[in-house]
C-alpha positions in Angstrom: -0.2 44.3 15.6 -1.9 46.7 13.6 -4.7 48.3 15.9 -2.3 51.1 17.5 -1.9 52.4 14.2 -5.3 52.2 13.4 -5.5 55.6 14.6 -9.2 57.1 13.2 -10.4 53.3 15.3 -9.8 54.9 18.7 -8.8 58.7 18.4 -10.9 61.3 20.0 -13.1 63.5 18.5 -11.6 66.6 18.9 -8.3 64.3 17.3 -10.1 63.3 14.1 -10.0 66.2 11.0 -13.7 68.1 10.0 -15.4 67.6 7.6 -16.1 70.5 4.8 -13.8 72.1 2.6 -11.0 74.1 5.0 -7.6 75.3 4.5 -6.4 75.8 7.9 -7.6 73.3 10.9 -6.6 74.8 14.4 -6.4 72.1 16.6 -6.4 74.0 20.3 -6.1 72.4 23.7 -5.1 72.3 26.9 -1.5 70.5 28.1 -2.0 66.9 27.3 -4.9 67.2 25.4 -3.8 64.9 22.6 -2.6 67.8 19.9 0.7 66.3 18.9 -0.5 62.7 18.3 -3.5 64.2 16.0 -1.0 66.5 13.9 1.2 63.5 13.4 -1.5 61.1 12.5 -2.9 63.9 10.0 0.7 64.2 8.2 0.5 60.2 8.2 -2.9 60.4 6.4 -2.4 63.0 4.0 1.4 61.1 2.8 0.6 57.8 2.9 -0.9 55.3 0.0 -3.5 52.1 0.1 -0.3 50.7 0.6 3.6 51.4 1.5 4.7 52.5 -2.0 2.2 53.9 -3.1 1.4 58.1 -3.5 -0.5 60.1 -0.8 -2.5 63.1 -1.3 0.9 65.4 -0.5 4.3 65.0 -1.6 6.0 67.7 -0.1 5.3 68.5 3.5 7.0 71.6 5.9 6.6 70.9 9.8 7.1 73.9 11.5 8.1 74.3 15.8 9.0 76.6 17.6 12.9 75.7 16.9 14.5 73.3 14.8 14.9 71.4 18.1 11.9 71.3 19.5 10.5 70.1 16.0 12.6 67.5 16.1 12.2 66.3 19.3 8.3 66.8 19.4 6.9 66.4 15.7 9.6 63.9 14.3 10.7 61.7 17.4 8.5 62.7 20.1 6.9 60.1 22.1 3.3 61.0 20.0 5.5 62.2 17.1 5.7 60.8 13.3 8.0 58.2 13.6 6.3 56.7 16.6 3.0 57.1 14.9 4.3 54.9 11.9 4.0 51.6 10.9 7.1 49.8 10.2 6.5 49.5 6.6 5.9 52.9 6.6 8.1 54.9 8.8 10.3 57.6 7.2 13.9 57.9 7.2 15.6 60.8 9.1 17.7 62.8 7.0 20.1 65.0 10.1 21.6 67.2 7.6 18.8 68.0 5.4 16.6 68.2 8.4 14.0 66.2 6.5 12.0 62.9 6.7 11.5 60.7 3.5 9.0 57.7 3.8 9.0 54.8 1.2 6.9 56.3 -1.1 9.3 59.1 -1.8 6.9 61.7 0.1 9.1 64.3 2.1 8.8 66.6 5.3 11.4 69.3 6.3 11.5 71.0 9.3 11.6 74.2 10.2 11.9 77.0 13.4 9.2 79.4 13.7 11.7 81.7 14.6 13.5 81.8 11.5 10.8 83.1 9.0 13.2 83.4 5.8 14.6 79.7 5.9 10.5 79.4 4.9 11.4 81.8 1.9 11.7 79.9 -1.2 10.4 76.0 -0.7 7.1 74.8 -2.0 4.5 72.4 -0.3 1.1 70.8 -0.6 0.7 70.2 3.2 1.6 71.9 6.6 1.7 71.0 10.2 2.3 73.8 12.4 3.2 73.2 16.4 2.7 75.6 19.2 2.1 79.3 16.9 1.1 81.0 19.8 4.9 80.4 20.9 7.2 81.2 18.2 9.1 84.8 18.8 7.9 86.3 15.1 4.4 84.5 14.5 3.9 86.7 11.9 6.7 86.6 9.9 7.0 83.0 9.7 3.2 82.2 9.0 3.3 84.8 6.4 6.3 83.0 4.8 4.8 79.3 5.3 1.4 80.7 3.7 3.2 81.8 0.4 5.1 78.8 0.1 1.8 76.5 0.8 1.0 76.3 -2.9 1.4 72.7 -4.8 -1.6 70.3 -5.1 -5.1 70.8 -6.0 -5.8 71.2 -2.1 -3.0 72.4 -0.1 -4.2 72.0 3.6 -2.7 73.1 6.8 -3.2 71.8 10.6 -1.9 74.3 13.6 -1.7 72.4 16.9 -1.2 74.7 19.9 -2.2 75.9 23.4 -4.0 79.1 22.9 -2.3 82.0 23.7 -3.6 85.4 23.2 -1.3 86.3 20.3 -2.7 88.7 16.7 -1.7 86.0 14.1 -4.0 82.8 15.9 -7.1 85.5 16.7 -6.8 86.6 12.6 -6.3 82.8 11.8 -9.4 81.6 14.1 -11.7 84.3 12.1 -11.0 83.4 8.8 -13.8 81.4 6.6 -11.2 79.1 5.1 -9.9 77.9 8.8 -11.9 75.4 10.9 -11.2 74.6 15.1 -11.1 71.8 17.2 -10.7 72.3 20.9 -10.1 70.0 24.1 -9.3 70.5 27.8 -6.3 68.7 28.9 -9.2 65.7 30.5 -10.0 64.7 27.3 -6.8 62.6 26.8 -7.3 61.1 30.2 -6.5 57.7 30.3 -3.7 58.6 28.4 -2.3 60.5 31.1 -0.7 60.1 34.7 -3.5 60.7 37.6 -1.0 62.3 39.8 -0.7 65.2 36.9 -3.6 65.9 36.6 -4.9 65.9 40.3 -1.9 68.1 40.8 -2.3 70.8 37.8 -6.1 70.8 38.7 -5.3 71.4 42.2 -2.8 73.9 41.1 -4.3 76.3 39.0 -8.3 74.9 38.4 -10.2 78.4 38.7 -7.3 80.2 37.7 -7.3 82.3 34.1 -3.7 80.0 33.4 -5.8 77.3 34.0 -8.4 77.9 31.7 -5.7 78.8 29.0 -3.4 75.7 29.9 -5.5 73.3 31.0 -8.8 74.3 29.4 -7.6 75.1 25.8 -9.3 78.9 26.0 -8.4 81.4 24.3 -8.2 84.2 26.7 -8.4 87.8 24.6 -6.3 90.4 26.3 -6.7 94.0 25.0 -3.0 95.3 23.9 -2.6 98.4 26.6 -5.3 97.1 29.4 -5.5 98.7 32.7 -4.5 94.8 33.7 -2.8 91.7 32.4 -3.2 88.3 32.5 0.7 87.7 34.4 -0.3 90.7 36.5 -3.4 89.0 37.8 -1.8 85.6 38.0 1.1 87.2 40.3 -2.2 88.5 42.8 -3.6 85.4 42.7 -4.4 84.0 46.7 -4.7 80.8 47.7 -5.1 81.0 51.8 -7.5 84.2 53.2 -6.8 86.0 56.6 -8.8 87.6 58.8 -10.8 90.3 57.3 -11.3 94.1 59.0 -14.7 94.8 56.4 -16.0 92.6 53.5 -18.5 94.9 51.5 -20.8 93.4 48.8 -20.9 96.0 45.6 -23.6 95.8 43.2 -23.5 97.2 39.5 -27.7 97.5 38.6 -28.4 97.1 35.1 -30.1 99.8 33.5 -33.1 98.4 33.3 -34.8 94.9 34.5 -36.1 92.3 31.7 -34.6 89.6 29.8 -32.2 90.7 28.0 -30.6 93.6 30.1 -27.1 93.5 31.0 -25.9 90.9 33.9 -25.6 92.8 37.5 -22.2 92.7 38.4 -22.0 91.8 42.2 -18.9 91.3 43.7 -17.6 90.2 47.0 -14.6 92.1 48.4 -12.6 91.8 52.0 -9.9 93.7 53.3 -6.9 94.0 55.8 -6.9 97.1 57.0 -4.9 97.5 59.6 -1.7 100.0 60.0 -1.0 102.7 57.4 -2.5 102.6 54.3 0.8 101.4 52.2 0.3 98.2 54.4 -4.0 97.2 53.4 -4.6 94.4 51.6 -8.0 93.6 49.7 -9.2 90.1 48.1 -11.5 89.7 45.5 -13.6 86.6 47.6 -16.8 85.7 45.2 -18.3 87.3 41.4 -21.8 86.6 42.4 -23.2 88.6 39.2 -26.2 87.2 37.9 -28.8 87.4 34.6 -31.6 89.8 36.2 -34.9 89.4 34.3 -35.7 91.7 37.3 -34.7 93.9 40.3 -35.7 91.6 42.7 -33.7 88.9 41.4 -30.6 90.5 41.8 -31.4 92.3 44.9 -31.6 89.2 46.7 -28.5 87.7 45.1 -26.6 90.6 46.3 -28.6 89.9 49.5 -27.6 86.3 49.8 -24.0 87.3 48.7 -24.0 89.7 52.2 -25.2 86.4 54.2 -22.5 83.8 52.5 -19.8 86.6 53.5 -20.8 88.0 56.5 -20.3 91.2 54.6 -20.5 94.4 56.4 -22.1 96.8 54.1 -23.3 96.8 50.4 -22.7 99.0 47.9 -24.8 100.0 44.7 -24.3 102.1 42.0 -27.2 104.4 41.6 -26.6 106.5 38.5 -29.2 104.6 36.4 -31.9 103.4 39.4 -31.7 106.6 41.5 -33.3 106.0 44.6 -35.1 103.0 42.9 -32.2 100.6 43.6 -31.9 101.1 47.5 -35.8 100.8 47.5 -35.8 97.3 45.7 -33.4 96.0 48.5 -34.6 97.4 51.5 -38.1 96.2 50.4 -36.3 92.5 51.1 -34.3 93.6 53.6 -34.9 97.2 55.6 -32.4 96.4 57.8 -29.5 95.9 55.5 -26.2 98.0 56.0 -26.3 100.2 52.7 -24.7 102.9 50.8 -25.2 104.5 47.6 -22.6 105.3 45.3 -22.8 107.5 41.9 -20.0 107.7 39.4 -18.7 111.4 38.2 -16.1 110.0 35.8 -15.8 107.5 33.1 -15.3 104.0 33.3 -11.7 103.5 32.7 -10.9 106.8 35.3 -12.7 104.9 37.8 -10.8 102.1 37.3 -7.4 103.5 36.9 -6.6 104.0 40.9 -7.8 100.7 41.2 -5.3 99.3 38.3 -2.6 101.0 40.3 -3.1 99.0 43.7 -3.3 95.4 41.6 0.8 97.1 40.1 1.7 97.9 43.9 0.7 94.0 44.8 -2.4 95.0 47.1 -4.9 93.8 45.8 -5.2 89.7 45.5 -7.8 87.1 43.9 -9.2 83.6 45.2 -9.8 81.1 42.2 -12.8 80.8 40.1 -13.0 84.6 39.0 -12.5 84.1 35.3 -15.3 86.3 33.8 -14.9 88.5 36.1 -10.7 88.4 34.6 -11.7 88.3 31.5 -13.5 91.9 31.5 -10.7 93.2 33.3 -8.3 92.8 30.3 -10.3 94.3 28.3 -10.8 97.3 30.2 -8.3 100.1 29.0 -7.9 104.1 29.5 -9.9 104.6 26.4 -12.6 102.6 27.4 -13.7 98.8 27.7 -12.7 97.6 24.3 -15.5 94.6 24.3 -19.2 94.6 23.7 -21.6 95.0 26.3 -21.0 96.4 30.0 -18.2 95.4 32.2 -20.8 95.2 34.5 -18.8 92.8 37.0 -15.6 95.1 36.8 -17.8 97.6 37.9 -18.7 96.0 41.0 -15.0 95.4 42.0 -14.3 99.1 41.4 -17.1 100.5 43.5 -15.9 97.4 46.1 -12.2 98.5 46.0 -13.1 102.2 46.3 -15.2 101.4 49.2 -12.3 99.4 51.5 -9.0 101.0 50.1 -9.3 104.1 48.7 -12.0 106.5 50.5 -10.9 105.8 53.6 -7.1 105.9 52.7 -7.8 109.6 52.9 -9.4 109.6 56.9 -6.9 106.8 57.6 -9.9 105.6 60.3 -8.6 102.0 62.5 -11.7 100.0 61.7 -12.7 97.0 64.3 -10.8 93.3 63.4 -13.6 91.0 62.3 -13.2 87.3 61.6 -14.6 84.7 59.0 -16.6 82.1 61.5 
């Protein structure tokens, strides 16, 4: 039958190449998402005649894994690789030795590791199909080689399937004008995958920053020499909550009130307080940060944040609102538990001590926090390398400050409170 290698009849979208004249299409998704099957069907399209001996549009084609192995076993004989992809008149012929596939019409494609940059030294090609870049030990070195060598045809054209990985060589890749992206989360190949998998990786790690990244197909950015990391938050991540001594809601005010200002960070934080204070724990429960077109808005989402929580006190930085900020919630609420807080040092001082309690495995985080996450690893000790505030990182701060660090000093036994 010829219908299953009809591949542009049923392929996804995300599966099928752009249109538009590109030199590099990154093709990045989450596991399962469908990236091997559309890098082998693109070498299929680009060697392959009208018919069986007939020329394609490339000759000479390099496919490049992370090792020779896993190029083989993936891009060449994988269950979504070339030679399952083919049609029998059609299929190439492995060559072991040469480490190279030779179809009917007397195209060719070698393999080669991404870890071994100079064996890329020297060949010549008019096509490309790169496997899992964010992966490969030197990146750089090998891309650099594959790029010089990526000169025959009229077009030479290049497709990098991988799972995105915050790594220098994809981020430059991404923002070039020659390179175009396709991107899918791991449900978009579906029916193509076992239920049980997916209800359990879902399960697993949905609302996690791996999650996004593995499942998702997000690129997460991590600034080299942040005050956190993306294994560091995934070691704190928590998954059952105990009982909580104080949960305070903190609030980050924007510095001013119309569309267009900077979010409010809010953030819900509880803690375990009990014993000395080697022995607290605090968890990061809820980012309730909100677009505030004006001080109402988010004083009443800070408000209702307090009533989902039960929280104890909140927590507001005042620097920019002065005494404005306490009188835009106690206007909705006199009654609430309050306390004003105003910041003497810099950003990245503030957040420093905090850092330091996240190293010493004290601070955890429920699922479903990834903005939140994603400021945080930007955040170094020269500043927040990103645009805009890190308004939601400030919340946490002024939250973590509030339940773990002030009092650390007093060492007071606050009452046991439970979540009912």
């Amino acid at each position: 039958m010829a219908l299953p290698f009809l591949f542009e009849a049923w392929a996804l979208d995300h599966q099928m190449p752009p249109s538009g004249d590109w030199r590099t299409w990154v093709i990045m998704g989450g596991r399962g998402a469908g990236k091997t099957r559309a890098g082998a069907e693109w070498v299929r399209s680009m060697v392959e005649g009208s018919r069986s001996l007939e020329p394609g549009r490339a000759k000479r084609v390099a496919l490049v894994g992370e090792t020779y192995d896993q190029a083989r076993e993936v891009m060449v004989f994988g269950d979504s690789g070339i030679l399952a992809c083919s049609p029998p008149d059609r299929r190439p012929k492995w060559n072991g030795t040469r480490r190279a596939l030779t179809w009917p019409n007397g195209a060719e494609a070698m393999v080669f590791s991404g870890n071994d940059p100079e064996a890329l030294r020297g060949p010549q090609f008019d096509a490309a199909w790169v496997d899992e870049l964010a992966k490969w030990k030197k990146p750089r070195e090998a891309w650099d080689m594959l790029q010089f060598g990526l000169r025959l045809g009229d077009d030479p054209r290049q497709v990098v399937t991988t799972t995105p990985r915050n790594v220098g060589i994809l981020k430059e890749i991404l923002e070039l004008k020659s390179s175009t992206v396709t991107r899918a989360p791991t449900e978009a190949n579906a029916a193509n995958l076992a239920p049980s998998f997916l209800e359990e990786v879902r399960t697993r790690y949905a609302g996690t920053r791996l999650g996004r990244q593995e499942l998702d197909g997000i690129l997460l950015d991590e600034e080299e020499g942040a005050l956190w990391s993306l294994e560091k938050l995934e070691a704190n991540r928590a998954d059952e909550l105990p009982e909580f001594d104080r949960i305070v809601v903190a609030v980050d005010p924007p510095v001013t009130g119309h569309k267009g200002s900077d979010d409010c960070g809010i953030v819900v934080v509880g803690a375990v307080t009990q014993g000395t204070p080697q022995n607290w724990r605090a968890y990061v429960l809820e980012d309730a940060t909100v677009s505030a077109s004006s001080p109402t808005v988010w004083a009443q989402a800070a408000l209702d944040a307090m009533e989902r929580w039960d929280a104890d006190k909140m927590v507001a930085e005042v620097n920019q609102g002065g005494d404005l900020v306490e009188q835009v919630v106690r206007q909705l609420d006199p009654m609430v538990s309050y306390k004003s807080v105003r910041a003497t040092r810099g950003k990245s001082a503030r957040a420093e001590p905090v850092s330091a309690l996240y190293d010493q495995g004290r601070v955890f985080h429920t699922r479903g926090l990834g903005e939140l996450e994603d400021q945080m690893t930007k955040m170094t000790a020269q500043g927040y390398k990103a645009s805009g505030s890190p308004d939601r990182l400030d919340a946490l701060v002024w939250a973590v400050h509030e339940l773990m660090i002030a009092p650390a000093a007093g060492h007071t036994r606050p009452r046991i409170r439970t979540l009912g």
